[in-house]
C-alpha positions in Angstrom: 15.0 -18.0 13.0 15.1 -19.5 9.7 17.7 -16.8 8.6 20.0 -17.5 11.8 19.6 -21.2 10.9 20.5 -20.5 7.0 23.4 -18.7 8.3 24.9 -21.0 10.2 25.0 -23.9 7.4 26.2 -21.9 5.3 28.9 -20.3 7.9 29.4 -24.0 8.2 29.8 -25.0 4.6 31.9 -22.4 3.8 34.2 -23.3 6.9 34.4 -27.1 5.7 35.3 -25.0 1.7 38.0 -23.3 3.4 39.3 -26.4 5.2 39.5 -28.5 2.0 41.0 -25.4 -0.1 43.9 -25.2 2.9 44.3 -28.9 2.4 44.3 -28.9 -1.1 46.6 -25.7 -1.5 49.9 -26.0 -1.5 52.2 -24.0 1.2 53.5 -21.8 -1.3 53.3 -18.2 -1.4 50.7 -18.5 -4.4 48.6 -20.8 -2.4 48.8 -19.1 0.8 47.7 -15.9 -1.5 44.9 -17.7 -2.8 43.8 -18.7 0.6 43.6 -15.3 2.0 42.2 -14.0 -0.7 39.4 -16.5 -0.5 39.2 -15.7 3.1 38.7 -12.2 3.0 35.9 -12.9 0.4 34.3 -15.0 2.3 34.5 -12.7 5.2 33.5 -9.9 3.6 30.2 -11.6 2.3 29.8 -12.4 6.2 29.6 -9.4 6.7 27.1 -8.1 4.6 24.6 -11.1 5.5 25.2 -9.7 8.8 24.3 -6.0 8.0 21.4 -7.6 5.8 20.0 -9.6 8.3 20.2 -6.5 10.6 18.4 -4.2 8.6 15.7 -7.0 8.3 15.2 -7.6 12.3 15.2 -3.8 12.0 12.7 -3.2 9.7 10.2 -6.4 11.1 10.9 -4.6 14.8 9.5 -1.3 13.6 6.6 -3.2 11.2 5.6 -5.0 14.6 5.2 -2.2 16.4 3.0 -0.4 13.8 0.8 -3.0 13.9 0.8 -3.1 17.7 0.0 0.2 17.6 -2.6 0.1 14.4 -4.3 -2.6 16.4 -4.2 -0.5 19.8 -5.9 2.2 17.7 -8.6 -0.4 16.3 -9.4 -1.5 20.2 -9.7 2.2 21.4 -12.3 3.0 17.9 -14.1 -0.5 18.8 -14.6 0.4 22.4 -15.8 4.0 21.1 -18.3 2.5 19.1 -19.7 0.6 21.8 -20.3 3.4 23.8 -22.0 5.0 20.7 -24.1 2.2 20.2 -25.1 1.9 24.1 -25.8 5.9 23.9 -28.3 5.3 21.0 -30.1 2.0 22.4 -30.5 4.8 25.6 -31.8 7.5 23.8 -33.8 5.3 21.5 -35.5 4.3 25.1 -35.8 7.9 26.4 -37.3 8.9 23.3 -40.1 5.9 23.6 -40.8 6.6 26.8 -41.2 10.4 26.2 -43.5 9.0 23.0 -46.0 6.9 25.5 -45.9 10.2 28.2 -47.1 12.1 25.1 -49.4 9.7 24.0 -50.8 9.2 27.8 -51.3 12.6 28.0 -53.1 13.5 24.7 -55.5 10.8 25.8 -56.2 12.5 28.8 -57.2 15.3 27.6 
């Protein structure tokens, strides 16, 4: 967002740059040359803050999604150990009560 807004001022400013240039210049040929000339720069460094800001969205898209997916992973191993943990707390209760059924019966006998 802060990009897009960047953009635009400067979009702007160099819109105002032109505008005073024309003004300034002269209608001659040599003038008019300059002008274009200075427009096609202009447009041309568009352009590439364009294919810059692109390749960024592109690049954050495809981070985000790592990280949805890295954090997907980290739920699934969380929920996993959970389960672990509940199968031990059981078994650690199986094997007490098997403990007091052995004790029990050696007093028995």
């Amino acid at each position: 967002m802060l990009n897009k807004t960047a953009l635009e001022k400067q979009v702007t400013e160099l819109n105002l740059r032109v505008l005073d240039l024309e003004t300034k210049a002269s209608t001659t040929p040599r003038g008019v040359k300059r002008l274009e000339s200075r427009l096609e720069e202009l447009s041309a460094q568009l352009e590439q803050e364009m294919r810059e800001k692109n390749e960024t969205l592109k690049s954050l898209r495809k981070t985000e999604r790592t990280i949805r997916e890295l954090q997907w992973q980290l739920s699934e191993k969380d929920k996993i150990k959970l389960r672990y943990e509940d199968d031990i707390t059981k078994y650690e209760q199986k094997v007490a009560r098997m403990r007091q059924n052995i004790e029990e019966l050696v007093s028995y006998c």
